[in-house]
N, C-alpha and C positions, 0 to 999 in steps of 0.2 A: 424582724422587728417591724412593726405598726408604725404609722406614721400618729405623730399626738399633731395634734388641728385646737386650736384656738382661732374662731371665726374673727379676723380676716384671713389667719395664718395657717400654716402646716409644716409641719419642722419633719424633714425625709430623714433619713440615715444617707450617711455619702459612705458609698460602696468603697471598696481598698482599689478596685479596678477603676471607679470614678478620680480618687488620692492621685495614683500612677498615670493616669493620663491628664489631670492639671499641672500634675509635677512635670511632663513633657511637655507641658507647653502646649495639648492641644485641647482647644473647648471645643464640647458636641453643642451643636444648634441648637438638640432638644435640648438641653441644658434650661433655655430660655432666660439666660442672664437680662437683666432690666440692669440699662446703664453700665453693663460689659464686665459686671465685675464676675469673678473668677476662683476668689480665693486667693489671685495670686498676692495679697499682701499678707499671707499666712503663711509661704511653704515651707517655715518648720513646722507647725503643727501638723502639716499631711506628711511632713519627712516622718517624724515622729511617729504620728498613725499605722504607717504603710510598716515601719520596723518595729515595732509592738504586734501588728499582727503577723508579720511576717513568723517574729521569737514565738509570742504566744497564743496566736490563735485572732480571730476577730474580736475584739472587745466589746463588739456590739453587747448591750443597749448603748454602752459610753463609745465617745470618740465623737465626729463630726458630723453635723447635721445640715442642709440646707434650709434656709425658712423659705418660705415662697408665697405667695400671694393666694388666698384661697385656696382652695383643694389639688389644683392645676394650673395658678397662675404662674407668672415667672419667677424664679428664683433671685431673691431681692437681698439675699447676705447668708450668716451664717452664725451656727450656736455650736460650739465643744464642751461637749462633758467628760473632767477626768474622772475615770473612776476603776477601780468601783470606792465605793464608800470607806472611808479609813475607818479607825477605831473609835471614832464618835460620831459615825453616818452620816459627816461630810464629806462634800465632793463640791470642786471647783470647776468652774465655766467661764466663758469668754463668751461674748458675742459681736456680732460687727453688721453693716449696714449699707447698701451701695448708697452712695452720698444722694445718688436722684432722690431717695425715700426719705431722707433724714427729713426732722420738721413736720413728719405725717403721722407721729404717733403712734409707728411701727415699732418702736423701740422698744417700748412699751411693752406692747402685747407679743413681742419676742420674748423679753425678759417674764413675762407673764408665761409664755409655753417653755420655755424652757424650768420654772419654777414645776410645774403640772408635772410636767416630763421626769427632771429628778425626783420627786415624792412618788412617780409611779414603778422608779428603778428601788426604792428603798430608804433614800438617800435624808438624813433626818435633819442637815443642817448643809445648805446650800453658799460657797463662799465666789467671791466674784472679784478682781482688782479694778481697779480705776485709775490714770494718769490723773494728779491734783489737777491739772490743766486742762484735763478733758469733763467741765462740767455736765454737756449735755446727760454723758454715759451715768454721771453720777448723781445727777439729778432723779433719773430715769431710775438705777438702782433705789432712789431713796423713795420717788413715789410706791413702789413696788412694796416695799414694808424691811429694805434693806438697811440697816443700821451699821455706821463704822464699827470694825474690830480690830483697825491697826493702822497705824500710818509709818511709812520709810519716809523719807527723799522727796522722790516723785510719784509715790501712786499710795490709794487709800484702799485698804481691803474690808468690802462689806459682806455680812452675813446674812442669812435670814432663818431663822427657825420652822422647821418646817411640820 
């Protein structure tokens, strides 16, 4: 799998061997974490990854991504894509942020490569959730051209037509 680059960004695939060694606990250097983060406020979604590929194989182009700064700068959060595509060629994601970058308009242009990213796997309609409380995230989905398609409780699920 390709790495997809939206300039300032590039979103890698996270290897299953990458999953299994976050899940023990050990960060490689090269890694290049900005502000230490790790993934580790996700390890169910790498538990999850690493036992889907384990049952069925790599899920690559879907599963976890790293975004990083530039082509080779450090790794500054991360994008998941469930997929593949269900019976109306969507497919749900998540993305997250080391807190040093938040405020810089990365958000953005993550949600912006990961938009790129799913329409180049197939995927015709893009879904994303939001804590009501977590405005920045949801803000940032709305710039993007995301529009609510459901509200619970605590979180709003936007869409985007792709």
């Amino acid at each position: 799998m390709h790495p997809t680059t939206t300039p300032p960004l590039t979103l890698l695939p996270f290897t299953v061997a990458d999953a299994e060694r976050v899940l023990a606990g050990t960060v490689d250097p090269h890694d290049g974490w900005e502000g230490g983060y790790a993934f580790t406020d996700e390890p169910e979604l790498l538990a999850d990854y690493v036992r889907a590929a384990r049952e069925n194989g790599d899920p690559a182009p879907f599963g976890p991504y790293l975004v990083h700064r530039g082509e080779d700068g450090p790794a500054i959060g991360g994008v998941n894509l469930f997929g593949p595509p269900d019976a109306d060629g969507a497919i749900d994601f998540v993305f997250g942020l080391v807190p040093a970058v938040r405020g810089q308009g990365l958000a953005q242009q993550t949600v912006e490569a990961a938009v790129e990213l799913a329409r180049s796997v197939g995927a015709r309609v893009l879904r994303a959730g939001a804590e009501i409380s977590n405005l920045p995230a949801r803000r940032t989905l709305e710039r993007v051209g995301f529009a609510e398609a459901g509200r619970e409780a605590d979180e709003i699920t936007y869409q985007l037509r792709l």
